[in-house]
C-alpha positions in Angstrom: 0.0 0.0 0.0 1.5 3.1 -0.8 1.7 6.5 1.5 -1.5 7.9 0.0 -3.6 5.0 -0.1 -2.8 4.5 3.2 -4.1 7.5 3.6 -7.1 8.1 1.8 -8.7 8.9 5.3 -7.1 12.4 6.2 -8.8 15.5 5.2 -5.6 18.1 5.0 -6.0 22.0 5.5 -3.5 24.5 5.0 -3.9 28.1 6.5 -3.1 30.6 4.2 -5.5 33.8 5.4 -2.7 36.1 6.8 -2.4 39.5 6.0 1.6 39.3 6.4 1.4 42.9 8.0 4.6 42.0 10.2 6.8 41.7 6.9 5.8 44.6 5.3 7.1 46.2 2.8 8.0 42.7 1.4 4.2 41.2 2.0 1.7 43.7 1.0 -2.7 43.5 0.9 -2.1 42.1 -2.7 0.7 39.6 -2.1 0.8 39.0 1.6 4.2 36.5 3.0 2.2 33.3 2.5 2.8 33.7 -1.7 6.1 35.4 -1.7 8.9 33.4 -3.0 11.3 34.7 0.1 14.1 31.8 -0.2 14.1 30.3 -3.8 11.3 30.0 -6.3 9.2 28.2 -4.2 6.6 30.7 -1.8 5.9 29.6 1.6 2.3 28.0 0.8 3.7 26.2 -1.8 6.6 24.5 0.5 3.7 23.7 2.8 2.0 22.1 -0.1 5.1 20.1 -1.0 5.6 18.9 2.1 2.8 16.9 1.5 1.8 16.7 -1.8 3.4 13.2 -2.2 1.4 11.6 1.1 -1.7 13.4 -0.2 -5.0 12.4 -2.2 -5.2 15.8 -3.7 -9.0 15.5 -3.6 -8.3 15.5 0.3 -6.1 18.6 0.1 -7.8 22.2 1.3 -6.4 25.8 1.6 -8.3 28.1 3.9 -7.5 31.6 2.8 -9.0 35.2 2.0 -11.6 35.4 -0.4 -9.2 37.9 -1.9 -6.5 35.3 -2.1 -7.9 32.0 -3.6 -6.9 33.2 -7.6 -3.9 33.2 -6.2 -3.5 30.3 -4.3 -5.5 28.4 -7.0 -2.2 30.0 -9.5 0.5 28.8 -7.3 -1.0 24.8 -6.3 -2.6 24.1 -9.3 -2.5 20.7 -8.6 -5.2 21.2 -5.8 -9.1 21.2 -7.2 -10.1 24.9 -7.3 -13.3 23.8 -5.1 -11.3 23.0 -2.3 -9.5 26.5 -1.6 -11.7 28.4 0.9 -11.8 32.0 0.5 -13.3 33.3 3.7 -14.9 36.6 3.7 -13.3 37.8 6.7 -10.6 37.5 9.1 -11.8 36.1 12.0 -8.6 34.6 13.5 -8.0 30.0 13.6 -11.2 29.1 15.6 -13.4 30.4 12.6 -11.2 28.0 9.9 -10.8 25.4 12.3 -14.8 25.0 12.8 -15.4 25.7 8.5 -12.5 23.1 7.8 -14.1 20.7 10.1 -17.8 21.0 9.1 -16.7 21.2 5.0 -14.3 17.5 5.8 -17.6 16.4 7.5 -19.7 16.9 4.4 -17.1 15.6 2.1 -16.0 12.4 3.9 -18.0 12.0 7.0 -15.2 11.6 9.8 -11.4 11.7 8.4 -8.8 12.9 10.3 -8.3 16.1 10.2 -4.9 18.1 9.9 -4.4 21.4 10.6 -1.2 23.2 9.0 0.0 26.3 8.2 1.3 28.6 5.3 4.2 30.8 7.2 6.9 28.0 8.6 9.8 26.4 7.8 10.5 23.1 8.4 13.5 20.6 7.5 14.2 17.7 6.9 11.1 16.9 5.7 10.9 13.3 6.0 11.4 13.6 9.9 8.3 16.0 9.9 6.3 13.6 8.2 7.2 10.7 10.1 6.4 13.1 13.1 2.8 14.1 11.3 2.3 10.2 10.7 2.7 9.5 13.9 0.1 11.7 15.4 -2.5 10.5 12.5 -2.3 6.9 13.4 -2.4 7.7 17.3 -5.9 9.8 16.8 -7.1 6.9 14.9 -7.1 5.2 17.9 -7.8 7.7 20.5 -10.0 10.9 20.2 -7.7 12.9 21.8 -6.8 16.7 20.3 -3.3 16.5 19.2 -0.7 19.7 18.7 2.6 19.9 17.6 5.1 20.9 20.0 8.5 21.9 19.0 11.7 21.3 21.0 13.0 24.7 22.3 16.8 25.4 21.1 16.7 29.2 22.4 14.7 30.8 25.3 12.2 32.8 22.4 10.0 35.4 23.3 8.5 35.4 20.2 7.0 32.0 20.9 4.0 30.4 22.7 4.6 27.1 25.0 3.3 23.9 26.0 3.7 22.6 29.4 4.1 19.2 28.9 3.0 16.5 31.3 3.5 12.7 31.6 4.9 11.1 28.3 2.1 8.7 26.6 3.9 6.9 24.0 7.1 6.5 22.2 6.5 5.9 18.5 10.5 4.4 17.1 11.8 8.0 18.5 8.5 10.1 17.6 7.2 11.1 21.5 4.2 11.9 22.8 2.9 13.7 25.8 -0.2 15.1 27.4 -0.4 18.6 27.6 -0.8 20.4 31.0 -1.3 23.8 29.7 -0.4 26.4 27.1 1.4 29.5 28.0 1.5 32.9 26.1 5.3 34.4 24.8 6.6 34.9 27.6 9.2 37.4 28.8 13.4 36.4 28.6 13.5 35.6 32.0 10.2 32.9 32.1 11.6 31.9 28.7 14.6 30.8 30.2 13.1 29.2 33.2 10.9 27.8 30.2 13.8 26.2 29.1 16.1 25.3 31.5 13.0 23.2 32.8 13.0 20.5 30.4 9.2 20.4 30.4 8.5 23.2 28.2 8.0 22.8 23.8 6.9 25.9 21.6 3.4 25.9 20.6 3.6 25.5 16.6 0.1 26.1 15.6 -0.2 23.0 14.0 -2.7 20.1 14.6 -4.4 16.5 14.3 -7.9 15.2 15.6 -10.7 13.9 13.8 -13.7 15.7 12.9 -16.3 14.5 15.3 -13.4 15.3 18.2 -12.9 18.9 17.4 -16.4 19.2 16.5 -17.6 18.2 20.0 -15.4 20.4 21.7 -16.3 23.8 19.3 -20.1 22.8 20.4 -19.1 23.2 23.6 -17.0 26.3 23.7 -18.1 27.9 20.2 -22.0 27.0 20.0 -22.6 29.9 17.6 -19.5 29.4 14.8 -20.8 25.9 14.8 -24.5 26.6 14.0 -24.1 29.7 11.5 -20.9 27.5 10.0 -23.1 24.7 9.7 -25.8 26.5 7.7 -23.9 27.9 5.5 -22.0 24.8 4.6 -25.4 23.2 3.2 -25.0 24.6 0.4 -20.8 24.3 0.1 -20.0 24.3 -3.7 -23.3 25.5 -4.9 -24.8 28.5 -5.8 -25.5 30.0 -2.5 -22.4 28.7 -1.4 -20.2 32.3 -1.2 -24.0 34.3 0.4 -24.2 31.8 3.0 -20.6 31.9 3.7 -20.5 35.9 4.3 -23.5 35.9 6.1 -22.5 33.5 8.3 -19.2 35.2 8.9 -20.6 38.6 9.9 -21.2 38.0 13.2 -18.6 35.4 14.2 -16.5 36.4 17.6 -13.0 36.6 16.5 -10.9 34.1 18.3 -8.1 31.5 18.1 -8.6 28.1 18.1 -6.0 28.0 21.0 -8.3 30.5 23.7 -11.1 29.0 22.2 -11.0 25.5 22.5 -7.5 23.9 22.9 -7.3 25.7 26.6 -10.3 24.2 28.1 -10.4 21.1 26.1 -10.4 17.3 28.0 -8.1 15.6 26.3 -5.0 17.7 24.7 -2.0 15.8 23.9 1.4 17.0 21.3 4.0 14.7 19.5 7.6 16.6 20.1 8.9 17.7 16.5 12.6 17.3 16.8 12.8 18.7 12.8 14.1 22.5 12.5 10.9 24.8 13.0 10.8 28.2 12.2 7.6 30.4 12.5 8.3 33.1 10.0 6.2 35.3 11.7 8.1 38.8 11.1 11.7 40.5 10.2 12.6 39.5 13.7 12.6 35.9 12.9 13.2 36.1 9.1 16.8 37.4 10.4 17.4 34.5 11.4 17.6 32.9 8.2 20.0 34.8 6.6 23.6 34.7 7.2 25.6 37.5 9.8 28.7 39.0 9.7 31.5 39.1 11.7 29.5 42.1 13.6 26.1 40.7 13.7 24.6 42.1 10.9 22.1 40.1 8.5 22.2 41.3 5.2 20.9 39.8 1.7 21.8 43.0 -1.3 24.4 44.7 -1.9 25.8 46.3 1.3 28.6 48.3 2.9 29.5 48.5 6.6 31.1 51.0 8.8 30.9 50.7 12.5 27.4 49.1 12.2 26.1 46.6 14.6 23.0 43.9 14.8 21.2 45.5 12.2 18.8 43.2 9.5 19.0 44.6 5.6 17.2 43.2 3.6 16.8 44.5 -0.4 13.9 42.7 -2.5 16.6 44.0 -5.4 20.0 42.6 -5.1 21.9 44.9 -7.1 20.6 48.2 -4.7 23.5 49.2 -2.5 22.7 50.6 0.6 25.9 51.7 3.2 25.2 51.7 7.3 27.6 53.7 8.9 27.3 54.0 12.9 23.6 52.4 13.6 22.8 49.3 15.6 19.7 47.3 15.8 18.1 48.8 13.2 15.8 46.3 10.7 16.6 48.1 7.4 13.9 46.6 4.3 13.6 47.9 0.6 10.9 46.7 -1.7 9.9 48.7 -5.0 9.0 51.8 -3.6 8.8 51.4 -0.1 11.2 51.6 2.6 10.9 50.0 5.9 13.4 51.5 8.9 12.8 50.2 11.8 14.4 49.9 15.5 14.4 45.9 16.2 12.8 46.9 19.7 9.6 48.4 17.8 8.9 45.8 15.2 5.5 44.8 17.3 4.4 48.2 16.6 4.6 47.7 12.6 1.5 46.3 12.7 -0.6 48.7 13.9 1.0 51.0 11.4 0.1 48.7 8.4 -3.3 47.8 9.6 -3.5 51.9 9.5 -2.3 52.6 6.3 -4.7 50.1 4.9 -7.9 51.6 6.5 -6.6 54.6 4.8 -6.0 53.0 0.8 -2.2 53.4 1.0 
């Protein structure tokens, strides 16, 4: 049997909604991070998609993404039927997804199990991630447990959520497993080095694994509402009142996380620990990270000269602009087309209130 016969009983969704307002001026409203080929030719939705592609029915394959976005994503995975990427009319944060993902796998294929991934990491090798991911499927076919992905801590991050982790519940050939005692928001350097000095500690990666009557149980619990006006509206998914019922049933929707909403207070919460390389590409703080430094801690990619210049990020969209620091540290320095981003690295939270304003305003 091969990998995607064996299993023909997943139902697959990538997050892809994002507005990427942390990496402006790179991501913009039209081409947010997701579809931005960063790294090499390949954008970050479609390195998600490869990562699984081969394991895959593509019938069994959805992206959950902006209304404004599915042309897009429908250009860059053509391999993936154009009825299964969801454009949803708002952003109403993971819970929203979660509960339309859930509810659309439901009507398609009764109860699969259902994974949960996301458009904005990086993650090598690959084969160790899906041995991890393969892992966690064929443990929530036996057990209707809610599974995340916890990630190994190599550096007390800020940036990061947690998982407490609890006793361990299996040990699949290296691939381990543990119930999960509680989640914990980013944290400040100090807890984030108690975090992990402690040993008990794994960064919350966003990703997940149940099956569809599990989550569904637990959103009727804790999310009543996204379930019933979800559920309407999903009558009539792929036909012609499909994209009415859909806004209609968004208006109103409490914007959450699936993470406050559900995964907090839910019974039976359990993570496999990814031991791959994981990076949340969430901003310029953590894009840095990626490229290579110089001798005095500088991350460049274009053409640059130094003087004196100290733990700054540069970063030109055109390779062949030259841009000289002289005498500046910590400074996140970006150049895309026409726009300039100059930033102290202390401030980059505040960049996306600034974007988010400059869009209400049409710029």
């Amino acid at each position: 049997m091969n990998e995607k016969s064996r299993n023909d009983g997943l139902a697959v969704f990538i997050m892809a909604g994002g507005a990427g307002t942390r990496f402006w001026p790179l991501s913009t409203r039209e081409r947010p991070k997701q579809f931005m080929q960063v790294f090499d030719d390949r954008s970050l939705l479609q390195k998600s998609y490869d990562r699984i592609a081969d394991i895959i029915p593509a019938e069994r394959l959805f992206v959950l993404t902006n209304d404004r976005y599915t042309d897009l994503a429908s250009q860059q995975l053509p391999g993936i039927p154009s009825e299964n990427i969801i454009g949803e009319p708002e952003r109403k944060d993971t819970a929203a997804a979660v509960c339309l993902g859930a509810l659309i796998a439901r009507k398609r294929f009764g109860n699969p199990v259902m994974v949960v991934l996301t458009a904005d990491h990086i993650i090598e090798p690959v084969e160790l991630f899906r041995r991890t991911l393969l892992s966690a499927i064929d443990r929530t076919r036996e057990e209707p447990a809610l599974y995340t992905f916890g990630i190994r801590p190599t550096f007390p991050a800020s940036s990061y959520g947690y998982l407490e982790v609890g006793r361990k519940r299996a040990d699949d050939e290296g691939i381990e497993h543990f119930q999960v005692v509680s989640f914990r928001e980013k944290p400040a350097p100090e807890l984030a080095r108690r975090y992990l000095k402690s040993g008990r500690y794994l960064w919350n990666s966003g990703m997940f694994v149940w099956t569809v009557d599990a989550i569904l149980q637990e959103l009727k619990q804790y999310l009543p509402e996204h379930v019933d006006r979800l559920e309407r509206a999903v009558e009539n998914f792929d036909g012609p009142l499909w994209v009415q019922s859909l806004r209609s049933a968004f208006t109103d929707l409490k914007r959450i996380s699936i993470d406050f909403a559900v995964m907090e207070k839910a019974r039976d919460v359990r993570c496999v620990a990814g031991e791959f390389l994981w990076k949340d590409v969430g901003g310029w703080s953590a894009f840095q990270e990626l490229l290579p430094a110089d001798d005095s801690g500088n991350h460049i990619r274009g053409d640059a000269h130094v003087l004196d210049a100290r733990d700054n990020l540069l970063y030109c969209d055109n390779s062949e602009e030259t841009v000289v620091l002289a005498g500046v540290e910590r400074l996140v320095i970006v150049r895309a087309g026409n726009r300039t981003l100059i930033a102290s690295k202390d401030r980059l939270e505040d960049l996306k209130d600034v974007v988010e304003t400059m869009t209400e305003r049409g710029e």
